[in-house]
C-alpha positions as CSV (number, residue, x, y, z in Angstrom):
1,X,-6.0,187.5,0.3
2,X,-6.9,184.3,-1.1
3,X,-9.8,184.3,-3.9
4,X,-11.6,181.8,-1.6
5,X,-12.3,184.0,1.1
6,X,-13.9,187.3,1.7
7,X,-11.3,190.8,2.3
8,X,-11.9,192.6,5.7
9,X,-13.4,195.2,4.1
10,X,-16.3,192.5,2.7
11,X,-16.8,190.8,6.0
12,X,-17.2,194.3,7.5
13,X,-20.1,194.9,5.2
14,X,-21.6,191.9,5.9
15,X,-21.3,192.7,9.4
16,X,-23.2,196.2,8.5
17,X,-25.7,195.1,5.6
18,X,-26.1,191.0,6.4
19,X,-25.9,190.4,3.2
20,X,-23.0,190.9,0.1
21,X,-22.3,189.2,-2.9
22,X,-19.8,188.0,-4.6
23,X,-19.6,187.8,-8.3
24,X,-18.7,185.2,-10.7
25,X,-18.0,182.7,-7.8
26,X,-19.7,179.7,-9.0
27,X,-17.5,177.6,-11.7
28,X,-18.6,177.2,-15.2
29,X,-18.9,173.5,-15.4
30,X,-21.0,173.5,-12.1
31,X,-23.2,176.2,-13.1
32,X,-24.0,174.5,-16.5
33,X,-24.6,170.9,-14.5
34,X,-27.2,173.1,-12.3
35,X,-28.8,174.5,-14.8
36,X,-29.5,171.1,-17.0
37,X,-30.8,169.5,-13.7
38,X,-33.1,172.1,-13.3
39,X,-34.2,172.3,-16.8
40,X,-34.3,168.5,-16.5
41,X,-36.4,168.5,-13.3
42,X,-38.6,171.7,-13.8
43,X,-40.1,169.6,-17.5
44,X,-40.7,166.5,-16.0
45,X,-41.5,168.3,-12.5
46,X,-39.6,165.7,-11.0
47,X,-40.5,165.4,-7.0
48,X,-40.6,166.4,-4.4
49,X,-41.7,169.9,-5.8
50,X,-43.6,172.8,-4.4
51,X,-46.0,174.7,-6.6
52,X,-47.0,178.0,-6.2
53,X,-50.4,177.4,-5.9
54,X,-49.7,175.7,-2.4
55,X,-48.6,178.9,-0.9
56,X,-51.2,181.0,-1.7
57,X,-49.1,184.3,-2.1
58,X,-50.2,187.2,-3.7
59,X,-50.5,186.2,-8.0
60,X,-50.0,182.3,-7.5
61,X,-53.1,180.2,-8.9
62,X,-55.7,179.8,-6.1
63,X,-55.9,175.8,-6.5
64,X,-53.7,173.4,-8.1
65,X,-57.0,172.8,-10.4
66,X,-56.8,176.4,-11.7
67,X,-55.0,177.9,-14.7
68,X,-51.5,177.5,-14.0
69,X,-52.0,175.5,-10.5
70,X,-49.0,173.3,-11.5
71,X,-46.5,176.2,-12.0
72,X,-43.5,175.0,-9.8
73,X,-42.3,177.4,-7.1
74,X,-39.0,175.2,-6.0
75,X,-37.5,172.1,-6.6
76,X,-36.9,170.6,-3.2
77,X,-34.2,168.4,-2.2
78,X,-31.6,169.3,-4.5
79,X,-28.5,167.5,-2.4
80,X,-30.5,164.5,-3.8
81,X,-30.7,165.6,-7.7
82,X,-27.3,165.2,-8.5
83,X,-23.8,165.2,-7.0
84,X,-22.9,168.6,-8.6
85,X,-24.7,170.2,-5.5
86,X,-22.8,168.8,-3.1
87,X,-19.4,169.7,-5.1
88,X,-21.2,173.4,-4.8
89,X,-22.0,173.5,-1.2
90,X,-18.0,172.1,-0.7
91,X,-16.5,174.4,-2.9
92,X,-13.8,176.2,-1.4
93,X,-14.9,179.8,-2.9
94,X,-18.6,178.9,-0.9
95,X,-16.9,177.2,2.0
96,X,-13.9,179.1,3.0
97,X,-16.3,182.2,3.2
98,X,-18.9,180.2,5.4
99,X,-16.3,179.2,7.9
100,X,-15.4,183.4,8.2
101,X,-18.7,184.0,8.7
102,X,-20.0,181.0,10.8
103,X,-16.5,179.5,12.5
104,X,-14.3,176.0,11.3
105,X,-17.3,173.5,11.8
106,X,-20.0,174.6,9.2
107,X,-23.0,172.6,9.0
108,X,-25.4,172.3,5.9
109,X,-28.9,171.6,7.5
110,X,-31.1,169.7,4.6
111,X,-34.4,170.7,6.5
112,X,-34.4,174.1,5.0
113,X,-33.5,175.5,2.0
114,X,-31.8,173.0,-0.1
115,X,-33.6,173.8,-3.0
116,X,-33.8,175.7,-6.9
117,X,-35.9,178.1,-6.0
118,X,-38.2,179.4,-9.5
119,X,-39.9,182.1,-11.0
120,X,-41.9,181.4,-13.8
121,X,-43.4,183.6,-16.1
122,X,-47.1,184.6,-15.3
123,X,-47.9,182.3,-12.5
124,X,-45.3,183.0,-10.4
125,X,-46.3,184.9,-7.2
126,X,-45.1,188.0,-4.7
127,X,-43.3,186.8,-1.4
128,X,-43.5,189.3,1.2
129,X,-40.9,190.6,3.7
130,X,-40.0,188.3,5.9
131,X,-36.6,187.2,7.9
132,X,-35.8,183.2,6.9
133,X,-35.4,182.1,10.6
134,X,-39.4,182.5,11.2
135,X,-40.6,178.9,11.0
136,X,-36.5,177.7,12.0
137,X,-35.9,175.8,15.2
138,X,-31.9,176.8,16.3
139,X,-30.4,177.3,19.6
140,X,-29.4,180.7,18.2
141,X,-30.9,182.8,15.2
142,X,-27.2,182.0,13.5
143,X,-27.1,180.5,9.7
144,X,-26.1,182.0,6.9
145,X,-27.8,181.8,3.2
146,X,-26.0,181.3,0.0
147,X,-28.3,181.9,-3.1
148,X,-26.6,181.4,-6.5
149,X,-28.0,182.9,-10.0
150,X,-28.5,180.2,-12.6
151,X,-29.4,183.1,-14.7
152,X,-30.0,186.8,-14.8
153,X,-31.7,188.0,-11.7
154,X,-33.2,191.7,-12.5
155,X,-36.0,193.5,-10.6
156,X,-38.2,192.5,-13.6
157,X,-37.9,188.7,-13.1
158,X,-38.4,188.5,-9.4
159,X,-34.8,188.9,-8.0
160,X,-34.8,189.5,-4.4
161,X,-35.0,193.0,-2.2
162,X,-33.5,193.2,1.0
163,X,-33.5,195.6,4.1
164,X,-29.9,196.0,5.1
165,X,-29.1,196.2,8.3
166,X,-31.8,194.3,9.4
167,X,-30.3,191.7,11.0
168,X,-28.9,194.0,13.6
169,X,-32.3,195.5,15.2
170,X,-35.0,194.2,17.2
171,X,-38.9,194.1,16.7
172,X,-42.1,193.6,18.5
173,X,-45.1,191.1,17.3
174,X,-47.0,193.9,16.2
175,X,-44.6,194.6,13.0
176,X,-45.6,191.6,11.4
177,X,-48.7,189.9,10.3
178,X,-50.1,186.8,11.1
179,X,-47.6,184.7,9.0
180,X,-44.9,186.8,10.3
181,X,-44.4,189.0,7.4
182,X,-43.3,192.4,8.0
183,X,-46.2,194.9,7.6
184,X,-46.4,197.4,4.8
185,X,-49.3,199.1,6.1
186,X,-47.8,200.1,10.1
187,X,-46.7,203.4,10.1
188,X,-43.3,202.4,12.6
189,X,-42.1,200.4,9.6
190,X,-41.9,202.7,6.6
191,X,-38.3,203.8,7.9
192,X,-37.3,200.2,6.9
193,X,-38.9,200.3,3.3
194,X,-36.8,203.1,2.9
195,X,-34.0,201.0,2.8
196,X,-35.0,198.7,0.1
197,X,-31.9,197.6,-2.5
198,X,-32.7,195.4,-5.3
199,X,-29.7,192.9,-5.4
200,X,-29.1,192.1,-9.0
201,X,-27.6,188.9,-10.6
202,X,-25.1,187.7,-13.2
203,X,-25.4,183.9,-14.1
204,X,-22.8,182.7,-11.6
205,X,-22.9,185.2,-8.8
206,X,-23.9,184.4,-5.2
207,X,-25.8,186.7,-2.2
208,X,-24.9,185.2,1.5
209,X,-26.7,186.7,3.6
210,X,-27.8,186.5,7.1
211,X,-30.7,184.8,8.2
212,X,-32.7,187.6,10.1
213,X,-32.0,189.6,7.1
214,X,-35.3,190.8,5.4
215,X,-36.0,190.3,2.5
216,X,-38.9,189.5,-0.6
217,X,-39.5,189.6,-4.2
218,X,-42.1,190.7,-6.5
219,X,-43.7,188.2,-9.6
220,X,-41.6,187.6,-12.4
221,X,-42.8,190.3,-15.0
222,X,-40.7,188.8,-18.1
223,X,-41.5,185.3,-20.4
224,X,-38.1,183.6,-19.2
225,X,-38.1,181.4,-15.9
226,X,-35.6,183.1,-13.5
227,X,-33.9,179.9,-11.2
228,X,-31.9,180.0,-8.1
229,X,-29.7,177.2,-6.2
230,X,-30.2,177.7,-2.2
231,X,-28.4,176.4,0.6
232,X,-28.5,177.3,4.5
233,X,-25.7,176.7,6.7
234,X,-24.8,176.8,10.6
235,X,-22.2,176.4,12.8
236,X,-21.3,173.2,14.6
237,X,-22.8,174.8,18.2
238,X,-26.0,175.8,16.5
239,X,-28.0,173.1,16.8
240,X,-31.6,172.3,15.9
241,X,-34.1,172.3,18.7
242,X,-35.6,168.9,19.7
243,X,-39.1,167.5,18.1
244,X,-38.9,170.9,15.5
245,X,-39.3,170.4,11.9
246,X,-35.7,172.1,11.7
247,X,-34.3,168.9,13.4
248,X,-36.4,166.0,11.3
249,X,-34.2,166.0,8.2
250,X,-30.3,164.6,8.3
251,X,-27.3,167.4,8.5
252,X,-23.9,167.5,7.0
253,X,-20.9,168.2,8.5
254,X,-18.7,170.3,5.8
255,X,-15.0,169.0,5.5
């Protein structure tokens, strides 16, 4: 099996979980070029940015005026940043395993995603359990995420929590809250928190994982700022609906 692509026995768990990850996938020199751009673009908050404070999650500031209201939350646009992101997003150890999950014509949509996600110490802010495809516009509920670790992702820093086997079931409105978070406090969903699995990081290791797929992750508990490069992808015959924010930003068509 080539080292590009994923064995049976990984797609199969993908299939189960929606999520796996691969280890040590990303190479060095890319990694190191990520991490100075971020550096680079988390001093000089270089735009467009999103701060935590804008969110209004559980632990973020509660203005941009406040202590810490210009803590960063993601760096958005990162195909723009440098050309090291688009060398990642074509690299054949990230693409060949898109095109066995999604099909021979993968898609990058730049509406979504396409960002270094942060976690900064002390500001930084809970996300609850949510599915990524919430506010997305697609013909089908069919992308695939790749997160990579810039840096050690542990459950003290933030690193994500997911549900497996999510992906696979059904739910009614009245499992999640008004911003479509999955509720903690109903009863028919404590089977699911049951389920929980941290998914812990190595510099240089990367979690696809399906879009319906729940997940979250708690504040960043430690004094180092934990960073993550995230890309969505698609197949060719998923398109964007019409007049949705998922179709107002350009696409690209992976080689």
């Amino acid at each position: 099996m080539s080292l590009s692509l994923f064995t049976s026995d990984e797609l199969a768990r993908f299939e189960r979980d929606g999520f796996i990850v691969i280890r040590q996938l990303a190479p060095r020199d890319q990694l190191l070029r990520m991490r100075e751009i971020t550096r680079e673009g988390l001093d000089r908050v270089i735009p467009p940015v999103e701060f935590e404070a804008e969110l209004h999650y559980p632990g973020a500031p509660n203005s941009l005026d406040a202590e810490g209201g210009r803590t960063v939350r993601r760096l958005k646009q990162a195909m723009t940043r440098d050309h090291v992101f688009l060398q990642w997003v074509t690299f054949p150890g990230v693409l060949g395993r898109l095109k066995q999950l999604l099909g021979p014509r993968v898609v990058c949509p730049l509406a979504h995603h396409n960002c270094i996600m942060t976690k900064e110490p002390r500001f930084s802010s809970e996300t609850g359990w949510h599915q990524d495809i919430r506010y997305w516009s697609f013909t089908r509920p069919e992308l695939v995420n790749v997160w990579l670790a810039l840096g050690n992702e542990r459950p003290e820093n933030g690193c994500l929590k997911v549900i497996p086997g999510t992906h696979r079931l059904t739910y009614d409105r009245e499992q999640f809250d008004n911003e479509l978070f999955l509720r903690e406090d109903l009863p028919r969903n404590a089977p699911l928190f049951e389920r929980v699995q941290y998914v812990a990081l190595e510099p240089g290791d990367v979690l696809f994982f399906h879009c319906l797929t729940f997940h979250a992750a708690d504040r960043n508990q430690t004094q180092e700022t934990k960073t993550s490069v995230v890309f969505t992808f698609r197949p060719e015959d998923n398109p964007p609906r019409p007049d949705s924010r998922s179709s107002e930003s350009p696409e690209m068509l992976l080689p």
